[in-house]
C-alpha positions as CSV (number, residue, x, y, z in Angstrom):
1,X,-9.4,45.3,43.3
2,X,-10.2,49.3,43.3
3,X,-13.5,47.9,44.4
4,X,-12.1,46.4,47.9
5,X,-13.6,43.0,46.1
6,X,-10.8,40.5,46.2
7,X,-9.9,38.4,43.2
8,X,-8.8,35.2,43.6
9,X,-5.8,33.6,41.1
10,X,-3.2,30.7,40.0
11,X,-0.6,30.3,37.9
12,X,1.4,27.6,36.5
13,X,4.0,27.3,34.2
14,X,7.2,28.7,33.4
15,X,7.2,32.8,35.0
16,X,8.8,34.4,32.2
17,X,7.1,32.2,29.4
18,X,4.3,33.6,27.2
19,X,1.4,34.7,29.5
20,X,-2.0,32.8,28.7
21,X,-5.2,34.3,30.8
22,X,-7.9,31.5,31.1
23,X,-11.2,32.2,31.4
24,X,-13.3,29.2,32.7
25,X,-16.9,27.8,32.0
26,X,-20.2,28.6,34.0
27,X,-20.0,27.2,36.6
28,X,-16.3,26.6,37.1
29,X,-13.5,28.0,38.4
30,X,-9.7,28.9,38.2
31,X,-8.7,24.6,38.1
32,X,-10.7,23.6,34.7
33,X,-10.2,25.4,31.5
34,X,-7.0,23.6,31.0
35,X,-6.2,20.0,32.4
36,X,-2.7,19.8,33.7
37,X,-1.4,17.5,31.3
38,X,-1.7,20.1,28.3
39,X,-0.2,22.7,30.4
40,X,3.3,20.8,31.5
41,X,3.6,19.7,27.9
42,X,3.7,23.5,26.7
43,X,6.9,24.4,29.0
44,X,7.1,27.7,27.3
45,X,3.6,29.3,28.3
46,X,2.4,31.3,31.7
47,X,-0.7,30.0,32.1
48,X,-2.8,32.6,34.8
49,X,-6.4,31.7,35.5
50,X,-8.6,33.3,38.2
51,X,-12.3,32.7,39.5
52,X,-14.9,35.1,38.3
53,X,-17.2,37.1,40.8
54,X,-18.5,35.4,43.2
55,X,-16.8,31.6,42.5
56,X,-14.0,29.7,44.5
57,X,-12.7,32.2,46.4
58,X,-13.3,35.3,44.6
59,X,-15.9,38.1,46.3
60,X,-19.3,38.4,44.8
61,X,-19.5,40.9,42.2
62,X,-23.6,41.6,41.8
63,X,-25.4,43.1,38.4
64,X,-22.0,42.5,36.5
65,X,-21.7,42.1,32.9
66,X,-19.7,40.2,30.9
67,X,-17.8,43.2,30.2
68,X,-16.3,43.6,33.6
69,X,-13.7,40.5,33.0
70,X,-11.8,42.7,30.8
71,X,-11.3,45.5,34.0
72,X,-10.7,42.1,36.3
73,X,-8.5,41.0,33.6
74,X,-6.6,44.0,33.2
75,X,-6.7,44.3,37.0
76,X,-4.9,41.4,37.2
77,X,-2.1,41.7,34.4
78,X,-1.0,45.0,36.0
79,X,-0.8,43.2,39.7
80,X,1.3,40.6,37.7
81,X,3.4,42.6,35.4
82,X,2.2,41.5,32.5
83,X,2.4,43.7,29.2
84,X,0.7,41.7,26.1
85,X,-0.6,38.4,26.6
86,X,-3.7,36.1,24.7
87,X,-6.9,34.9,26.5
88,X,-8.5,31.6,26.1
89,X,-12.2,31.4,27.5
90,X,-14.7,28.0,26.9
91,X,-18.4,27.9,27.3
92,X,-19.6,30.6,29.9
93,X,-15.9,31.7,30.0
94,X,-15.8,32.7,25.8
95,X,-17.7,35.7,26.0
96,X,-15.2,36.9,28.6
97,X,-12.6,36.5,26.4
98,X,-14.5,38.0,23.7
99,X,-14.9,40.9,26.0
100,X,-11.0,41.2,27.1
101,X,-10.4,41.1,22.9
102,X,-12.9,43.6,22.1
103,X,-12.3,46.4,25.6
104,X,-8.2,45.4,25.7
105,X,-6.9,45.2,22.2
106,X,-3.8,47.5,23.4
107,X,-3.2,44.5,25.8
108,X,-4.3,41.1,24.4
109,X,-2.4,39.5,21.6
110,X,-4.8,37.1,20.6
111,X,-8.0,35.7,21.8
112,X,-9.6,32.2,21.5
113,X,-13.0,31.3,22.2
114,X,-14.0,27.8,22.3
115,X,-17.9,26.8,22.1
116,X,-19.0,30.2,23.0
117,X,-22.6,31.9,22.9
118,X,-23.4,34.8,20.8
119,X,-25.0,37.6,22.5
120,X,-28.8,37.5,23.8
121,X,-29.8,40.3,21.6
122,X,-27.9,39.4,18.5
123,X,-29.9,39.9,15.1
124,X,-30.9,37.7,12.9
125,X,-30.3,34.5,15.4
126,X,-33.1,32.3,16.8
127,X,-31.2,32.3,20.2
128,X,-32.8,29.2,21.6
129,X,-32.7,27.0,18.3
130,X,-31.0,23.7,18.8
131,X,-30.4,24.1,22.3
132,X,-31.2,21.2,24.7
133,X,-34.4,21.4,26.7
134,X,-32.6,21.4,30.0
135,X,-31.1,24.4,28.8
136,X,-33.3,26.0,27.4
137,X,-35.8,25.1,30.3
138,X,-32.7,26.8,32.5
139,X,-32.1,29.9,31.0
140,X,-36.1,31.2,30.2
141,X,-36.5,30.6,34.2
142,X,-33.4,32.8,34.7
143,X,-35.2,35.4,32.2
144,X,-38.9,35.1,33.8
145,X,-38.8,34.6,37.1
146,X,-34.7,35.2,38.4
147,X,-35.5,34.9,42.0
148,X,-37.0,31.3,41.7
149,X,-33.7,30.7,39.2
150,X,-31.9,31.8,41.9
151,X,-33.2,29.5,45.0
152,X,-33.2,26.9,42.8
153,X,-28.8,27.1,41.4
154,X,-28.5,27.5,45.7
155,X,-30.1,23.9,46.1
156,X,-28.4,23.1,43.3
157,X,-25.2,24.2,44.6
158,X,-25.5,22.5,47.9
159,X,-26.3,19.1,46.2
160,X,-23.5,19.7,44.0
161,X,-21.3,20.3,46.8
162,X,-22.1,16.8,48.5
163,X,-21.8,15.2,45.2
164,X,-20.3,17.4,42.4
165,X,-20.9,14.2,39.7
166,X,-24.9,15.3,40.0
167,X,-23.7,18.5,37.6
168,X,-23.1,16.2,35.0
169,X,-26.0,13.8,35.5
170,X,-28.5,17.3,35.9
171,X,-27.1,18.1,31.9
172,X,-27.1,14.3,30.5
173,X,-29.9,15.2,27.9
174,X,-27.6,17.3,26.3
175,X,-24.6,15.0,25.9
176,X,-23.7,13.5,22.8
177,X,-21.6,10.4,22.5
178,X,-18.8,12.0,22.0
179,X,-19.1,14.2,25.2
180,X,-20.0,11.2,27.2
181,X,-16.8,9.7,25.7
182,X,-14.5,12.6,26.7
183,X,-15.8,13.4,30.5
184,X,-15.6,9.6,31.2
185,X,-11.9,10.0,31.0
186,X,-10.2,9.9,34.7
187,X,-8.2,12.9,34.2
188,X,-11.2,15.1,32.6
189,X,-13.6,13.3,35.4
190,X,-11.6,14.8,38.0
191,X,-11.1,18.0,36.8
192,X,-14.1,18.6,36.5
193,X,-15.5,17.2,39.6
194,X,-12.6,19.3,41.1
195,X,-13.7,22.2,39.4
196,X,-17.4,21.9,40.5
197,X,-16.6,22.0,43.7
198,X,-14.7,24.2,44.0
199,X,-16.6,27.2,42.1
200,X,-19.5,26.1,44.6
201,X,-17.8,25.7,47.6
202,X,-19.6,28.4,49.5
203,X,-21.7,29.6,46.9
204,X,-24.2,29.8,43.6
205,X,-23.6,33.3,43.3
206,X,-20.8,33.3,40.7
207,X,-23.2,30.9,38.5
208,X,-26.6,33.1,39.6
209,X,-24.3,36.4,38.2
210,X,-22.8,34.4,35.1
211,X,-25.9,33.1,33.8
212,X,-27.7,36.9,34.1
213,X,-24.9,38.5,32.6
214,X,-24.5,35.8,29.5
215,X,-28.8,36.4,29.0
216,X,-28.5,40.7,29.8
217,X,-26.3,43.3,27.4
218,X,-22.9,41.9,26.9
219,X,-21.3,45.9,27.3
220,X,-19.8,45.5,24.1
221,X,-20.1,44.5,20.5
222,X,-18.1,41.8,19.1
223,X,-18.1,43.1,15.7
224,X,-15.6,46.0,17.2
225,X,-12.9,43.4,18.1
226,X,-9.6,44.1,16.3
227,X,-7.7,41.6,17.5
228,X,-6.9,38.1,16.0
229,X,-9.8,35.7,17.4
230,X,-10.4,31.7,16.9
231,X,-13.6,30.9,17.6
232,X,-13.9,27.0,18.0
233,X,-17.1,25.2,18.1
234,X,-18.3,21.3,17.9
235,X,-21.7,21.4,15.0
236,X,-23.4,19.1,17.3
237,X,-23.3,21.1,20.7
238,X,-26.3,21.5,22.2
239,X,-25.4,24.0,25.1
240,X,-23.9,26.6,22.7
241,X,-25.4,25.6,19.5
242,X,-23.7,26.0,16.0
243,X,-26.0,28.7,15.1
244,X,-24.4,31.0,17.9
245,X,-20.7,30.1,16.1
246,X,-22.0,31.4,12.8
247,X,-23.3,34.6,14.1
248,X,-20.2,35.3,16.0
249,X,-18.2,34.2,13.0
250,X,-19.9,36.6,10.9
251,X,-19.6,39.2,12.9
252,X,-16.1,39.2,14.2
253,X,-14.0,41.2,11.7
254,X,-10.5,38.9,12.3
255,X,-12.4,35.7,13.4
256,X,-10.4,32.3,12.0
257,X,-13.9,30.1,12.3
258,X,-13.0,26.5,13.1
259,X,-15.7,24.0,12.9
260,X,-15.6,20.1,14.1
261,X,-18.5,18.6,12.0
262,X,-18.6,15.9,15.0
263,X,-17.8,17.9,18.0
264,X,-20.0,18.3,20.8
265,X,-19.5,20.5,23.9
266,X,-17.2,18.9,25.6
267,X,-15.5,18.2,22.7
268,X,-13.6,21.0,23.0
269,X,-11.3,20.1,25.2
270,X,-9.6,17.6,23.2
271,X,-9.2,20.6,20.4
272,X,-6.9,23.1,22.9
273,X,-3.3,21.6,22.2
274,X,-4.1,23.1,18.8
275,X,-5.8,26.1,20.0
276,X,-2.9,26.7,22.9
277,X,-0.7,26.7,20.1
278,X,-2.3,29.0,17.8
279,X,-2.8,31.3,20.8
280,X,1.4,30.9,21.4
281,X,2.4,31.7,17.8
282,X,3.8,34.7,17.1
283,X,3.5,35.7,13.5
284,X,4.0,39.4,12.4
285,X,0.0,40.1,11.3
286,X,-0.8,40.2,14.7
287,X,-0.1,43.8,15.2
């Protein structure tokens, strides 16, 4: 990068396909917004994921905002040729996208983001309102008192690393059935698992810089995105609750709202072979 950070990435996929950036949850890392399954069955797609600041093996990037993964993102495409392409962020990765949609519409087709927050400062929303108390608990810590928040993701980290299955367990009260369902499938299991240990593998400063910037000014307004954007989101998540979906929804002047009445957070997963192939399309209202 022009920084002298270094960025780490993977592709998959067919090289001259249609180029998909992926944008992963907090924590995570370049192996889990997509299981592999999904991606050998779309044979036509360019799938390109990388690990934010400070996860896997990408260098720290302190004080950034969520605004930076459109620069990284950019940064990227021009390193890999890449002229237009769509973006596909979940959880902590969605606002990313948002941000690539809203700072790159001259680059990015379309944008999907899948259970995604709404901005810390956004009117109108009761930000914490139906959020599980884990989370909540979580997030006021890294608000009030950021240097306890942040000894306490390092011990986190480390336990994680020894046994990436406590990340689950640490989140359990806000699983519904249908998550509990879904990440008690092998191949989801060990994705994430995978995933886990991977963003953490040396590490809690790409969740420690994740979680600040998701809670501090995004560096851009979502109701300035011009692009085409499907915002997904399960009504009975508890980590992003439906209230954030609405706002965004609301706000976003091109947003296709999709709501699953029983969807939870991890619910989401088993909705991207229809969002990878609305992302794929290409109709002429895209501009």
């Amino acid at each position: 990068m022009r920084d002298g950070r270094r960025l780490a990435f993977e592709e998959w996929g067919d090289p001259d396909g249609t180029p998909v950036v992926l944008l992963h949850d907090t924590p995570g890392c370049r192996l889990g917004t997509v299981p592999q399954d999904m991606m050998e069955a779309r044979p036509g797609v360019r799938f390109i994921a990388y690990d934010r600041p400070g996860y896997g093996d990408s260098d720290r990037g302190p004080g950034r905002r969520v605004a930076q993964a459109a620069r990284d993102v950019a940064a990227l495409a021009d390193a890999l040729g890449l002229g237009r392409f769509s973006v596909l962020g979940r959880a902590g990765g969605a606002p990313h996208a948002l941000a690539c949609a809203a700072l790159l519409p001259a680059r990015v087709r379309r944008a999907a983001a899948m259970a995604s927050l709404a901005p810390p400062a956004a009117e109108g929303l009761n930000w914490f309102e139906g959020m599980a108390a884990g989370s909540v608990e979580e997030r006021t810590r890294a608000l009030t008192d950021p240097v306890g928040f942040a000894d306490r993701l390092a011990a986190r980290a480390a336990a994680i690393r020894a046994d990436p299955a406590q990340l689950l367990a640490s989140v359990r009260d806000g699983l519904t059935d249908s998550d509990r369902r879904i990440v008690s499938v092998p191949a989801v299991s060990e994705m994430l698992l995978r995933t886990y240990r991977t963003a953490l593998r040396t590490s809690a400063y790409g969740w420690l810089d994740d979680t600040l910037a998701l809670l501090s000014d995004w560096g851009f307004d979502p109701a300035r995105i011009t692009r085409p954007v499907l915002l997904w989101h399960g009504a009975l998540d508890t980590f992003s609750p439906v209230g954030h979906f609405e706002w965004l929804a609301g706000r976003i002047p091109r947003a296709r709202p999709v709501l699953d009445p029983q969807g939870g957070h991890f619910s989401a997963l088993e909705a991207l072979p229809d969002v990878l192939d609305w992302l794929c399309a290409t109709p002429r209202t895209d501009g």
